[in-house]
N, CA, C and O atoms as a MOPAC input file, in Angstrom:
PM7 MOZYME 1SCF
protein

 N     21.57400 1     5.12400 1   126.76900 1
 C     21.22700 1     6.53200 1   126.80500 1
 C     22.44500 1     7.33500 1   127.23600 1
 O     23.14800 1     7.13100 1   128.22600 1
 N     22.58500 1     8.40400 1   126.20100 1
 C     23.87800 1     9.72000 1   127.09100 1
 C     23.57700 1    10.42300 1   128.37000 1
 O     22.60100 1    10.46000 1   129.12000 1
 N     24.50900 1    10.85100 1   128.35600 1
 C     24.37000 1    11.35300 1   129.65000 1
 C     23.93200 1    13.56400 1   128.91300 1
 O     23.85900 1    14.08400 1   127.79900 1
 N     23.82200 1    13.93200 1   129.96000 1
 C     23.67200 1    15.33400 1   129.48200 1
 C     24.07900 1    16.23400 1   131.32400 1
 O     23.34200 1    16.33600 1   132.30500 1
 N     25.38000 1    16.67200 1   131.13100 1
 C     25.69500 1    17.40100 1   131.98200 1
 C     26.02800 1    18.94100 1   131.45800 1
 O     26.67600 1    19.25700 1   130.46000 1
 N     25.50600 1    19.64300 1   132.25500 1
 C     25.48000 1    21.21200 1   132.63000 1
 C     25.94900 1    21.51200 1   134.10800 1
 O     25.41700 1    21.08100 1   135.13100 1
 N     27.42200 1    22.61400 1   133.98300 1
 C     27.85400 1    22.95900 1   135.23400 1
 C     27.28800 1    24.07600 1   135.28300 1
 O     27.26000 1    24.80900 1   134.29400 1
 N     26.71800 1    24.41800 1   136.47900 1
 C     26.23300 1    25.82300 1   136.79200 1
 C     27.06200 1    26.43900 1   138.02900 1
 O     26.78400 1    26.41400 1   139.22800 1
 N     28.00800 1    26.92000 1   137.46000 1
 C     29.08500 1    27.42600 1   138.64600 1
 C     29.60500 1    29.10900 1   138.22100 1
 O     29.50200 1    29.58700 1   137.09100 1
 N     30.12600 1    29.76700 1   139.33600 1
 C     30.39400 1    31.19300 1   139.20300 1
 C     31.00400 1    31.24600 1   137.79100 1
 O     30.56800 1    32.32400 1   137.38800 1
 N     31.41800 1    30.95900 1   137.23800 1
 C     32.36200 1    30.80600 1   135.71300 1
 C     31.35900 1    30.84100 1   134.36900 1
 O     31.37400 1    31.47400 1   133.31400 1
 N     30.41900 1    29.75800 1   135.00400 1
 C     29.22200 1    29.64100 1   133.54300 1
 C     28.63600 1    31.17300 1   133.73200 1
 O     28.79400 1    32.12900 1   132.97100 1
 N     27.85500 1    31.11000 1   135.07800 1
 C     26.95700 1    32.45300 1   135.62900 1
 C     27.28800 1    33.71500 1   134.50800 1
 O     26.56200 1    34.21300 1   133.64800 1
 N     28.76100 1    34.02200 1   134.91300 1
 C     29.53100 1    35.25700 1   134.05800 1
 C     29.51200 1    35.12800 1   132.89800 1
 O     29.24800 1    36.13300 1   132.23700 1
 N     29.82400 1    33.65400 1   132.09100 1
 C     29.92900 1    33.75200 1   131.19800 1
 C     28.77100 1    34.07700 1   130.38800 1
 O     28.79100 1    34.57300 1   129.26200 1
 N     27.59800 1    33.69300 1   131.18800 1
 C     25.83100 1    33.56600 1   130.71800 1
 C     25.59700 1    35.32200 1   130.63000 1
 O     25.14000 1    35.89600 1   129.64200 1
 N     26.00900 1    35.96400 1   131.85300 1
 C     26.02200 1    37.60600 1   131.75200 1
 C     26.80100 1    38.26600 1   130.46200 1
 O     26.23900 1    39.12400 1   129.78100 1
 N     27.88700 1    37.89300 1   130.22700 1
 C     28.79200 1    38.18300 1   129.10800 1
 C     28.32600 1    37.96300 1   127.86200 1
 O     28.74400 1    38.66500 1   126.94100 1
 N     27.16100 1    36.70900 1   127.57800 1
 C     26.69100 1    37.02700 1   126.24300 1
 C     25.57300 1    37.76700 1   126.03100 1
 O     25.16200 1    38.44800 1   125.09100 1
 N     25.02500 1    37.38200 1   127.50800 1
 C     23.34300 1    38.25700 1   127.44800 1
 C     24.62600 1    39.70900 1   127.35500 1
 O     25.55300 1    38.91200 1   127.49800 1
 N     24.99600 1    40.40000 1   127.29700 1
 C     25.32500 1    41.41900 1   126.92600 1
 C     26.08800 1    41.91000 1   125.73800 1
 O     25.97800 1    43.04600 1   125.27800 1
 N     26.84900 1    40.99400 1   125.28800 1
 C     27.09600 1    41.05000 1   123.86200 1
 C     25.62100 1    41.32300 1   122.93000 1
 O     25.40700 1    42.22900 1   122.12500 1
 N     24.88200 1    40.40600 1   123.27800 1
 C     23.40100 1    39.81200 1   122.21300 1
 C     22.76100 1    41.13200 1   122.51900 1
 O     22.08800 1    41.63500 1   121.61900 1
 N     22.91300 1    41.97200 1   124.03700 1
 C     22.02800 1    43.53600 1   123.53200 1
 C     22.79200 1    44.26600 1   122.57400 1
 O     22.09100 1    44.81100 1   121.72100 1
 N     23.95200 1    44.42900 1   122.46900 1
 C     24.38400 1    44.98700 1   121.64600 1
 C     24.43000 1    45.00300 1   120.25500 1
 O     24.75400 1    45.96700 1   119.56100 1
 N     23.95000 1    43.42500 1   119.71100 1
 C     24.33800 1    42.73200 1   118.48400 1
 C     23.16500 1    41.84400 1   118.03200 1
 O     23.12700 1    40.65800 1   117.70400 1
 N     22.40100 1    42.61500 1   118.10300 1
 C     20.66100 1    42.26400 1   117.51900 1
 C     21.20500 1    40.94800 1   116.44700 1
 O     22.39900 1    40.89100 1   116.15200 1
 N     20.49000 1    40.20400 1   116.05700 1
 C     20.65400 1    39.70700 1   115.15400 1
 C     19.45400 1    39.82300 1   114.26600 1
 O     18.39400 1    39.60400 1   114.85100 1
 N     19.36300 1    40.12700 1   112.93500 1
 C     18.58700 1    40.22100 1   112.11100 1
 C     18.19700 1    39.31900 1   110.85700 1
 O     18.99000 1    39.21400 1   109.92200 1
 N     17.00400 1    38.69100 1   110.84900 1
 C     17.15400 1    37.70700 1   110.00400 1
 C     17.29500 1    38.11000 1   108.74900 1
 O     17.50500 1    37.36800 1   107.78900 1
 N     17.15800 1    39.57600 1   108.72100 1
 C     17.13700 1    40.01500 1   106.88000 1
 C     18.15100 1    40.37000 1   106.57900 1
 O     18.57900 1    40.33200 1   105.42600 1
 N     18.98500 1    40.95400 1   107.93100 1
 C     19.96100 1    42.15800 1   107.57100 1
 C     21.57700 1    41.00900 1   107.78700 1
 O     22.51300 1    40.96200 1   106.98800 1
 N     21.48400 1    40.42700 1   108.74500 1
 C     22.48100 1    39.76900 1   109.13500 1
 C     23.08900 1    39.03300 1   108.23500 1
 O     22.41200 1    38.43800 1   107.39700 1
 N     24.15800 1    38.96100 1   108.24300 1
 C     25.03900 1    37.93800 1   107.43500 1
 C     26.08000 1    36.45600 1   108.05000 1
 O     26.86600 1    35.60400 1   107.63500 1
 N     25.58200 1    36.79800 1   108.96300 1
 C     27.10500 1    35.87400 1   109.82500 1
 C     25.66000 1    35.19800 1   110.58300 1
 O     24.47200 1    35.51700 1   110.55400 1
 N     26.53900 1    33.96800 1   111.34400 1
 C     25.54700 1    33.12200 1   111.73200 1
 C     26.00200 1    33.19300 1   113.45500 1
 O     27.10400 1    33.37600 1   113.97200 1
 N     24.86400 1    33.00100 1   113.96200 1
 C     25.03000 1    33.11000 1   115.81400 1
 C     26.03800 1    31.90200 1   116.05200 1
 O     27.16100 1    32.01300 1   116.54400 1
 N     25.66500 1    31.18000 1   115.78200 1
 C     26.57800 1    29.81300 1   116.76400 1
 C     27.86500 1    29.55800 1   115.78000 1
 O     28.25000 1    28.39900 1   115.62500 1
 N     28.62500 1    30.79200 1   115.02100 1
 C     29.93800 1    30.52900 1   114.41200 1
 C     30.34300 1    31.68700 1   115.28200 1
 O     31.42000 1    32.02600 1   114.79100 1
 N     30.14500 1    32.31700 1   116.07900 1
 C     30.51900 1    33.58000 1   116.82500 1
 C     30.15700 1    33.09200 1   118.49600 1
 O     29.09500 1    32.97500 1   119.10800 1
 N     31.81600 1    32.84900 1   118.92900 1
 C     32.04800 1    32.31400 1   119.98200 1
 C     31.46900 1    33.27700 1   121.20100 1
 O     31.32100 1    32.66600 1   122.26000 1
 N     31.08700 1    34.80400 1   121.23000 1
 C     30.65300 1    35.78400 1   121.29300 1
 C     29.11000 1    35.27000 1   122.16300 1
 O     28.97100 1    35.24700 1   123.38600 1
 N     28.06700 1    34.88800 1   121.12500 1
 C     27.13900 1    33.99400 1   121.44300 1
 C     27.20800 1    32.49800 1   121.78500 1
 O     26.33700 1    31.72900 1   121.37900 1
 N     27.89100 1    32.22800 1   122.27900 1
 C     27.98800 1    30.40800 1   122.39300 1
 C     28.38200 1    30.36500 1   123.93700 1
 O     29.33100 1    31.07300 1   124.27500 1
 N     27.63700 1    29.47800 1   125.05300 1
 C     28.18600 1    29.14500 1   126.02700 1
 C     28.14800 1    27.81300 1   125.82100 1
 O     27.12100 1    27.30200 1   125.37500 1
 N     29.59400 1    26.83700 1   126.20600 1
 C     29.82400 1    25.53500 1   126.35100 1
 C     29.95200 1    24.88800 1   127.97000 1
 O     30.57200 1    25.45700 1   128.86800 1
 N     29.39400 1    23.88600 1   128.08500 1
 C     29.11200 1    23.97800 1   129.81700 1
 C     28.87900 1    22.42500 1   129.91500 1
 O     27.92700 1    21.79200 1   129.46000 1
 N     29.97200 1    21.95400 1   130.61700 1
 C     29.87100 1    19.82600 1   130.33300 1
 C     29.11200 1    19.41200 1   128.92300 1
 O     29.56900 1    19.86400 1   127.87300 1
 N     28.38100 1    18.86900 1   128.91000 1
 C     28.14900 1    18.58600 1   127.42000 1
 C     27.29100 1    19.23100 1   126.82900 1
 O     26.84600 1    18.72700 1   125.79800 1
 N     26.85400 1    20.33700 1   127.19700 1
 C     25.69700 1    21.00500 1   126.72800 1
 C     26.51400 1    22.63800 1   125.77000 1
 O     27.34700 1    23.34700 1   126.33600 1
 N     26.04500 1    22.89100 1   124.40300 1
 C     26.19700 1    24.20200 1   123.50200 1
 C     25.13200 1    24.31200 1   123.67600 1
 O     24.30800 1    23.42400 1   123.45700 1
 N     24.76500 1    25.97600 1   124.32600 1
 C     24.13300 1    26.70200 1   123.79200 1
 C     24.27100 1    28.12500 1   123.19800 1
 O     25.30300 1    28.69500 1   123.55200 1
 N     23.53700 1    28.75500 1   122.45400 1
 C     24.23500 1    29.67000 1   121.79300 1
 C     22.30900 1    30.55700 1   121.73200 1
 O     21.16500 1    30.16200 1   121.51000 1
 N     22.92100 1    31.75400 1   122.05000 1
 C     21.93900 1    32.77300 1   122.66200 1
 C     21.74900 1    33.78400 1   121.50800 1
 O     22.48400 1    33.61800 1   120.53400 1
 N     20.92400 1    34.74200 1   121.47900 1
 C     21.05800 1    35.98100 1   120.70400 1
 C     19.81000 1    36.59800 1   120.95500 1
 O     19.08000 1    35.92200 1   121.68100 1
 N     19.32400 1    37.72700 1   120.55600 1
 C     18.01200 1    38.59600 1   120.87300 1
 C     17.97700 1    38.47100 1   119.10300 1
 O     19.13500 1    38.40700 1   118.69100 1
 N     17.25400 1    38.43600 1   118.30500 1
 C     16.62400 1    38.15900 1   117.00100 1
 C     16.05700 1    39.10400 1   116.81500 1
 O     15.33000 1    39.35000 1   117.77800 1
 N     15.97200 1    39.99600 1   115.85500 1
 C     14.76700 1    40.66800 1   115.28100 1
 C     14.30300 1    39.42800 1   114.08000 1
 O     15.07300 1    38.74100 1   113.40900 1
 N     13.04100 1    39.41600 1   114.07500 1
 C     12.49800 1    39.11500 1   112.85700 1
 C     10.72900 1    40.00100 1   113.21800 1
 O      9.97300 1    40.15600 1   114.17700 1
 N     10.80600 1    40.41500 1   111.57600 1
 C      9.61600 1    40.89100 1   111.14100 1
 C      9.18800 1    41.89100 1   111.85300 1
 O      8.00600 1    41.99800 1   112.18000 1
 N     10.37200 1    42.98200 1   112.26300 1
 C     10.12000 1    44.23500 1   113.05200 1
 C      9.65000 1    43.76400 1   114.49700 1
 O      9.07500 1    44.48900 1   115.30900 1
 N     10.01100 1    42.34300 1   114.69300 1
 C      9.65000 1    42.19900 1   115.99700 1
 C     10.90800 1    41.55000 1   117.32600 1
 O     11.31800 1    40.48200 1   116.87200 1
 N     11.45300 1    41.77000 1   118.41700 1
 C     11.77700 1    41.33600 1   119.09700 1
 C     11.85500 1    39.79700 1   119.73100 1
 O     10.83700 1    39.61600 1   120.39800 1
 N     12.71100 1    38.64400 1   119.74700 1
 C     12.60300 1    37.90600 1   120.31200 1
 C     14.30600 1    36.95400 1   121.26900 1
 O     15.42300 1    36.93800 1   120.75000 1
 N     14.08900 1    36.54100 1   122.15500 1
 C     14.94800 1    35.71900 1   122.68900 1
 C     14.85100 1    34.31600 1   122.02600 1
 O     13.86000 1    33.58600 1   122.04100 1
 N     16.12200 1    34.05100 1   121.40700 1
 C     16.45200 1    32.77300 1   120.49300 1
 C     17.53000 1    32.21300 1   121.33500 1
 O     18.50200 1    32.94200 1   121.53500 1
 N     17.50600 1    30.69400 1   122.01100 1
 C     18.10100 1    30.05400 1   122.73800 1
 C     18.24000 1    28.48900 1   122.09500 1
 O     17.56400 1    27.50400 1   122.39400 1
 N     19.09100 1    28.56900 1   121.33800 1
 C     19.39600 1    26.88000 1   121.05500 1
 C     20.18800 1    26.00100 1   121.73500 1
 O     21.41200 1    26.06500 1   121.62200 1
 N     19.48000 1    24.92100 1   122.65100 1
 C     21.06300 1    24.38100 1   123.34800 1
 C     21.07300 1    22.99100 1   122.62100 1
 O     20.15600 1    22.55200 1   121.92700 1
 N     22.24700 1    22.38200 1   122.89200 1
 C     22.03400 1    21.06600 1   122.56900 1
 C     22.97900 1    20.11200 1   123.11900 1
 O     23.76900 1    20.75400 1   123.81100 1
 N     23.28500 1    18.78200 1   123.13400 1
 C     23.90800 1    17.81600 1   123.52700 1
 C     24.56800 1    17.46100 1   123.27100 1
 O     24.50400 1    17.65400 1   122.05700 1
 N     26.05100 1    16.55000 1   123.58500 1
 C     26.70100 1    15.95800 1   122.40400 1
 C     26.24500 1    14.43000 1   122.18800 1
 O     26.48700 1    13.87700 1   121.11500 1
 N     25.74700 1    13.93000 1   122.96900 1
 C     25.08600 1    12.33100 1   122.60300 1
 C     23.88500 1    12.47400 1   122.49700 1
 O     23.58300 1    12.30000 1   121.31700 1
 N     22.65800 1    12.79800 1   123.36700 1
 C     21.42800 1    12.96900 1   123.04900 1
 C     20.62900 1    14.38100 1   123.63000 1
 O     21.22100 1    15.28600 1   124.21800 1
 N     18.97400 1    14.36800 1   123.29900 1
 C     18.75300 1    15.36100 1   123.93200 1
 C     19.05100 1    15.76900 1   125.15900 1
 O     18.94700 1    15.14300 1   126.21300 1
 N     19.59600 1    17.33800 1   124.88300 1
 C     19.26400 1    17.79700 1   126.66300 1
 C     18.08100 1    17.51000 1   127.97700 1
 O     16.86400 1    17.37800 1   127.85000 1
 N     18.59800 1    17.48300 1   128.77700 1
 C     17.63600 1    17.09800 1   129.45600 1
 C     16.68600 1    17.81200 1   129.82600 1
 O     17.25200 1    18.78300 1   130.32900 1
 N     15.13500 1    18.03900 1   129.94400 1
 C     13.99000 1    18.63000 1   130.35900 1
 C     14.53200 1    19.65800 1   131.44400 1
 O     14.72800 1    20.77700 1   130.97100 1
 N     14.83500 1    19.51000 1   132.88400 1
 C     15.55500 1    19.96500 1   133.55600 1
 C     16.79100 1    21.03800 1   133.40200 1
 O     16.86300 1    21.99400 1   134.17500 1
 N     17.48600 1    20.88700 1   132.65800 1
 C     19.04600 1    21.36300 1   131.85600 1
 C     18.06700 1    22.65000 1   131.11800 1
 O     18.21800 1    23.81300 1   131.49500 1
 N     17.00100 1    22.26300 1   129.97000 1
 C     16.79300 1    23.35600 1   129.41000 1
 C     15.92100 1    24.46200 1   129.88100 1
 O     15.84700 1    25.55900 1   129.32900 1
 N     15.02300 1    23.96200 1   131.33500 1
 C     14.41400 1    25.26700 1   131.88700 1
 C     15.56000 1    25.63600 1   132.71300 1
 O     15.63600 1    26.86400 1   132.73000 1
 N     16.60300 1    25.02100 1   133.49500 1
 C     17.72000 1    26.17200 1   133.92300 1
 C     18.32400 1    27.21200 1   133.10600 1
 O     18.72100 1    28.30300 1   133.51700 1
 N     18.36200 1    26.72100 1   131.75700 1
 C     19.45300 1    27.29800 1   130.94200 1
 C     18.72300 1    28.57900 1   130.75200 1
 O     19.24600 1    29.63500 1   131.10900 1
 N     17.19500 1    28.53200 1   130.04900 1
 C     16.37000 1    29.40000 1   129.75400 1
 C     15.84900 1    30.43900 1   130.68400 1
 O     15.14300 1    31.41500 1   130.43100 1
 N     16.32300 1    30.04300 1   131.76300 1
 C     15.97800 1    30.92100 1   133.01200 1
 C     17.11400 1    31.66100 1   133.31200 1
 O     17.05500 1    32.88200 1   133.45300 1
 N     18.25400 1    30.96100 1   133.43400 1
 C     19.48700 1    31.90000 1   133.21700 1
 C     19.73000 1    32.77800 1   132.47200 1
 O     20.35400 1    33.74200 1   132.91600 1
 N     19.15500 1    32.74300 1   130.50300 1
 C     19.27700 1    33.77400 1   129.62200 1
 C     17.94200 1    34.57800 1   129.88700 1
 O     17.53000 1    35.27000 1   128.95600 1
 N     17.32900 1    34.55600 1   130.90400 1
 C     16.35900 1    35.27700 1   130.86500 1
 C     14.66100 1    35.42500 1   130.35600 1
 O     13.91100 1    36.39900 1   130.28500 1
 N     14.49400 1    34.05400 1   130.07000 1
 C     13.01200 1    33.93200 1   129.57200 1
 C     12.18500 1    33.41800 1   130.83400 1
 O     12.33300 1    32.47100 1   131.60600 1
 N     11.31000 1    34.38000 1   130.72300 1
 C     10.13400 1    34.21200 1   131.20600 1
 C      9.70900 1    32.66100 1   131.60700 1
 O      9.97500 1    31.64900 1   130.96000 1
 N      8.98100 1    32.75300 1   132.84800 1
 C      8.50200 1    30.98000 1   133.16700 1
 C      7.09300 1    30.85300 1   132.45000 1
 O      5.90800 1    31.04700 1   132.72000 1
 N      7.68800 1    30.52300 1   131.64100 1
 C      6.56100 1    29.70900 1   130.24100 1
 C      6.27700 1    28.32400 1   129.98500 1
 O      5.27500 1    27.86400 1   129.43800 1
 N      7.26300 1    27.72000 1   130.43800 1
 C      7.39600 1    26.35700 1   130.09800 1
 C      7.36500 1    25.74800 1   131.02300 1
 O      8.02900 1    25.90400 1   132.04800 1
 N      6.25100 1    24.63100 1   130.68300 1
 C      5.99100 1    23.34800 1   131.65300 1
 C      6.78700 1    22.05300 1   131.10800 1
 O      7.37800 1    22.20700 1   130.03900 1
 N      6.85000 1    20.94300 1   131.66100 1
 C      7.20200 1    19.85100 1   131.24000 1
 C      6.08100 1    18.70000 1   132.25300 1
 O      5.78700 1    18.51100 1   133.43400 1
 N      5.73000 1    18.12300 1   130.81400 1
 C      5.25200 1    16.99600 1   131.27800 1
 C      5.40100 1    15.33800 1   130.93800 1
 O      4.61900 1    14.89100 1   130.09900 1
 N      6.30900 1    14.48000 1   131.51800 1
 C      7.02100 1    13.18900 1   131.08000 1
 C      5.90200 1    12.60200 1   130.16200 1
 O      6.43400 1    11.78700 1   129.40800 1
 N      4.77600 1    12.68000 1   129.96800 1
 C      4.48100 1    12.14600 1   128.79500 1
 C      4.22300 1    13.14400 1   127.66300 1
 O      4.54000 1    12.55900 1   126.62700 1
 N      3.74800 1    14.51800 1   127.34800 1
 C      4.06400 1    14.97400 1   126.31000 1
 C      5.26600 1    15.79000 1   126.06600 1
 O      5.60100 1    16.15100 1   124.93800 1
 N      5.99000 1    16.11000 1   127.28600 1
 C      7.59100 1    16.56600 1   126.81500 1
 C      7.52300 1    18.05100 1   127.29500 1
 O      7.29100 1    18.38600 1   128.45700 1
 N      7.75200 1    18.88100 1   126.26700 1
 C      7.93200 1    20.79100 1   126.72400 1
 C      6.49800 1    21.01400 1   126.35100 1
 O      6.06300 1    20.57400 1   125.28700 1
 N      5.67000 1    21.75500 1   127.28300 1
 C      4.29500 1    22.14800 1   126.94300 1
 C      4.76000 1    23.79000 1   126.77500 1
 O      5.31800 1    24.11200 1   127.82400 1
 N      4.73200 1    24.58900 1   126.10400 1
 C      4.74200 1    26.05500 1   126.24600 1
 C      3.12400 1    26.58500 1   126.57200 1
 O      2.24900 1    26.54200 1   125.70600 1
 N      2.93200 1    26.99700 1   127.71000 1
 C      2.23000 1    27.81900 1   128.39600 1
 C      1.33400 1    28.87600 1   128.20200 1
 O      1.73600 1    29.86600 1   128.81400 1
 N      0.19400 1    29.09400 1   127.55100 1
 C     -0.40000 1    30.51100 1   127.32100 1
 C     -0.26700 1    31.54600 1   128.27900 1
 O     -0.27300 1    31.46500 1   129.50800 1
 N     -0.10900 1    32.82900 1   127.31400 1
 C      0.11700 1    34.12400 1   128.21400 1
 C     -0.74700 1    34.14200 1   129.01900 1
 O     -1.95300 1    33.94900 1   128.86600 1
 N      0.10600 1    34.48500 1   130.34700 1
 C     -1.06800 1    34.85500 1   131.99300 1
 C     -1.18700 1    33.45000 1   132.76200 1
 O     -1.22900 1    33.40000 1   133.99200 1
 N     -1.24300 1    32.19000 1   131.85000 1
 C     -1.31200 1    30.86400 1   132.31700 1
 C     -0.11300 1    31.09200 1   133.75300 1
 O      0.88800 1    31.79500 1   133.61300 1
 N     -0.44000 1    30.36900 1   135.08300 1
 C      0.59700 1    30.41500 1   136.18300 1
 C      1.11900 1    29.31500 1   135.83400 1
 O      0.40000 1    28.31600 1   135.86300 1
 N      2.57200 1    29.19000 1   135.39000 1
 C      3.52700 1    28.32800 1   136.20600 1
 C      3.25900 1    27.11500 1   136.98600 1
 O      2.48500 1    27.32300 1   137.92100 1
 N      3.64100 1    26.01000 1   136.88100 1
 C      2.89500 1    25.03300 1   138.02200 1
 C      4.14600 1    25.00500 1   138.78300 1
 O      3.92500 1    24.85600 1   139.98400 1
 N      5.50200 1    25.10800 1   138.45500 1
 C      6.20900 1    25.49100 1   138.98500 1
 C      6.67900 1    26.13500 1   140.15100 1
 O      7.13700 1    25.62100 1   141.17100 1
 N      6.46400 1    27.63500 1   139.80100 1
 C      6.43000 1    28.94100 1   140.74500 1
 C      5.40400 1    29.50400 1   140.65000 1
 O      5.41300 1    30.46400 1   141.42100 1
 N      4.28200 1    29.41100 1   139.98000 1
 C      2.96600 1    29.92000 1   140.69100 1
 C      3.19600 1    31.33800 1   139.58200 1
 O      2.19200 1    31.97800 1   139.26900 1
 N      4.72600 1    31.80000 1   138.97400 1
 C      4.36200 1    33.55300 1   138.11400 1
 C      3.48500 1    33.03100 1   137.16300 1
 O      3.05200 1    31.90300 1   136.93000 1
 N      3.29400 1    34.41000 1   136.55000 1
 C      2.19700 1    34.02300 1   135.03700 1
 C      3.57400 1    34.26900 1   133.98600 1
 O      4.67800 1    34.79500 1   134.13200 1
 N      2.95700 1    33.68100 1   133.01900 1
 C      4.31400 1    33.73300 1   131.58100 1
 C      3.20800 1    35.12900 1   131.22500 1
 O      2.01700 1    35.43600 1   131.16600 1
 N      5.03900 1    35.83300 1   130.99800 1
 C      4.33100 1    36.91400 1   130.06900 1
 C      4.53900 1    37.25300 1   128.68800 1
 O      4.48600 1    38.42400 1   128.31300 1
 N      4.85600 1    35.94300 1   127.62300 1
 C      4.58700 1    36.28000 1   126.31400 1
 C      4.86800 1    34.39700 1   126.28800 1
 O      5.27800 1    33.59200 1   127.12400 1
 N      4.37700 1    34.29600 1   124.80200 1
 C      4.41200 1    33.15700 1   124.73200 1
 C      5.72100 1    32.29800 1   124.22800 1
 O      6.57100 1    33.01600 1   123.70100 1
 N      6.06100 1    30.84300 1   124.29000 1
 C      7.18100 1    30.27100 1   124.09000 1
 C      7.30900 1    29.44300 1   123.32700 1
 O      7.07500 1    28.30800 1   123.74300 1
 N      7.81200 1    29.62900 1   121.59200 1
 C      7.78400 1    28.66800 1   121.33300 1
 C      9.19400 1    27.80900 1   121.18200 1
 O     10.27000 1    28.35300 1   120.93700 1
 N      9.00100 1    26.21700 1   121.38800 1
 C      9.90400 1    25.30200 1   121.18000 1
 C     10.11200 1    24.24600 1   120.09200 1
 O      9.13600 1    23.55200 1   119.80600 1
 N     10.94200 1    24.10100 1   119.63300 1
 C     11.04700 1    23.28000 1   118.52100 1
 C     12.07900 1    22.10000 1   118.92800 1
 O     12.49200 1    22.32300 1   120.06600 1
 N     12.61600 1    20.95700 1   118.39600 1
 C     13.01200 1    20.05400 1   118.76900 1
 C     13.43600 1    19.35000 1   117.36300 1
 O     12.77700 1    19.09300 1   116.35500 1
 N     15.14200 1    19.09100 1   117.78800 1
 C     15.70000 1    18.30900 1   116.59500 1
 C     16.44800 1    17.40400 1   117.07000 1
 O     17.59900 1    17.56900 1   117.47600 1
 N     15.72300 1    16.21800 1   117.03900 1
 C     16.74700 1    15.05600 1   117.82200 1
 C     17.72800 1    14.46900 1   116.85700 1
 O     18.49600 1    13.54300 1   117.12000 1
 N     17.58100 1    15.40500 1   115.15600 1
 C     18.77300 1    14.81900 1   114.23900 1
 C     19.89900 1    15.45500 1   115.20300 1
 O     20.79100 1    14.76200 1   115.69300 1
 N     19.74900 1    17.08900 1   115.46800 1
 C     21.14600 1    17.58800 1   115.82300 1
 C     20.87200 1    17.61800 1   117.71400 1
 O     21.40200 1    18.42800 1   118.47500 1
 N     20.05700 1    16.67100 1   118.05400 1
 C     20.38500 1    16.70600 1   119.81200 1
 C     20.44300 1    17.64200 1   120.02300 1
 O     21.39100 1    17.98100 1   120.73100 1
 N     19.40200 1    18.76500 1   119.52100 1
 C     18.91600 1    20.23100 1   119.95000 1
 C     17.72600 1    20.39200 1   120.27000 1
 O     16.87900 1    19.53700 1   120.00800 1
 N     17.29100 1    22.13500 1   121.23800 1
 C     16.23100 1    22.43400 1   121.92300 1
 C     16.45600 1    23.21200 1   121.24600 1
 O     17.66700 1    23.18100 1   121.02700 1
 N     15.68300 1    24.47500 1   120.37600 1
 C     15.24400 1    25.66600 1   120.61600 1
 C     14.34900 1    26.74600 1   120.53500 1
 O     13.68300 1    27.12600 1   119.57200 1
 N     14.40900 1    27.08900 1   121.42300 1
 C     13.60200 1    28.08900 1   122.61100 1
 C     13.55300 1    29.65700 1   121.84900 1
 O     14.62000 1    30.18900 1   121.54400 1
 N     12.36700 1    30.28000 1   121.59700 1
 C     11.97100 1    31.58100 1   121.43200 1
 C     11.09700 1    32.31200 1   121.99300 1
 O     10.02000 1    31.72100 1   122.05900 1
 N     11.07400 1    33.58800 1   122.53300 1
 C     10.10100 1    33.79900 1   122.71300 1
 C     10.39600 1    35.58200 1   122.72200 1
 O     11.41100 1    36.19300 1   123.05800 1
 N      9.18000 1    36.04800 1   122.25200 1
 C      8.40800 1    37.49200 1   121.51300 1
 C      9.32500 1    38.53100 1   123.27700 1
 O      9.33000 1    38.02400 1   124.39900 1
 N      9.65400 1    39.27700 1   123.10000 1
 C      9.85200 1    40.51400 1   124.02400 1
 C      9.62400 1    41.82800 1   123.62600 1
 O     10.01400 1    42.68200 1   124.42300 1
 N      9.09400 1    42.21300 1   122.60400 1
 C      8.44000 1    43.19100 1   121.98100 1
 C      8.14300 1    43.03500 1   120.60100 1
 O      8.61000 1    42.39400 1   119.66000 1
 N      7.05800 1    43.96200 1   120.82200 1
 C      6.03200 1    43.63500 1   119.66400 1
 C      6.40900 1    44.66600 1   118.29200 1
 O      6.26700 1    44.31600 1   117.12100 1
 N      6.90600 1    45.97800 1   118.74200 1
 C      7.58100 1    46.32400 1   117.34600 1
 C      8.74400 1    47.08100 1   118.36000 1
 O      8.63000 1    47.59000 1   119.47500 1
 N      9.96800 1    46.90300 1   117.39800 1
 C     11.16500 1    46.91400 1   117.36700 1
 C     11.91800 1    47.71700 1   116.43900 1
 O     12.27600 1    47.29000 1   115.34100 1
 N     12.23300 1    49.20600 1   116.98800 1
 C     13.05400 1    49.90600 1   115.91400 1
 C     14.55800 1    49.49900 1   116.50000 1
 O     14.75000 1    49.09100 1   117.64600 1
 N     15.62700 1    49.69800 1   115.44800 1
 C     17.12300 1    49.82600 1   116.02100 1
 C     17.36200 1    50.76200 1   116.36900 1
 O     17.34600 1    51.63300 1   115.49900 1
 N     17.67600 1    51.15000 1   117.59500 1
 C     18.32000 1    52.63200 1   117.36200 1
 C     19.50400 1    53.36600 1   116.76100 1
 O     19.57000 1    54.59300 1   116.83000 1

């Protein structure tokens, strides 16, 4: 089995602030967009063996946080991806449980965690071809650009 390390030190922190602020600026649109998030170093934090690459998404006039991380030998670890997701800012939605894996949480459901309620829902997908997590979830329900 690989290993899966993530440094979480003053350096990542900034760098995690630096894209969450690029990504308000630089919606990504699944209709309109042409360029891809994780070829734009802009969106990409690299951190011991873990890429992830962030962006705020419009799709379908709607708002969402899109968080893909991934590994270079195997999946990230359970652990690794609720820090990461908590760092870009999503909501505590996600449970983990060692025998079915990432449970995403119904809205209002508390946390077993920290006891908050998730306030929109999370979904996760999983590609152990590319030793990736990723993480979405709704932050508004209609979405003009300004």
């Amino acid at each position: 089995m690989g290993t899966c390390l993530f440094l979480q030190d003053e350096n990542t922190i900034k760098r995690i602030e630096e894209i969450k602020e690029f990504a308000q600026k630089n919606i990504y649109d699944t209709e309109e967009s042409t360029w891809i998030p994780g070829d734009r170093p802009e969106f990409v934090l690299t951190s011991g063996t873990i890429r992830a690459v962030f962006t705020l998404t419009k799709h379908e006039n709607e708002l969402f946080r899109h968080l893909s991380i991934s590994n270079k030998t195997n999946l990230p670890s359970p652990h690794v991806v609720l820090e990461i997701c908590s760092l870009f800012g999503f909501t505590h939605s996600i449970g983990f449980d060692s025998k079915k894996g990432f449970i995403p949480l119904p809205q209002g459901t508390p946390d077993p965690s920290c006891g908050q309620k998730s306030l929109s829902k999370i979904s996760i997908d999983v590609s152990k071809v590319e030793n990736c997590i990723i993480v979405t979830q709704k932050i508004e329900d209609s979405y003009e650009k300004s």
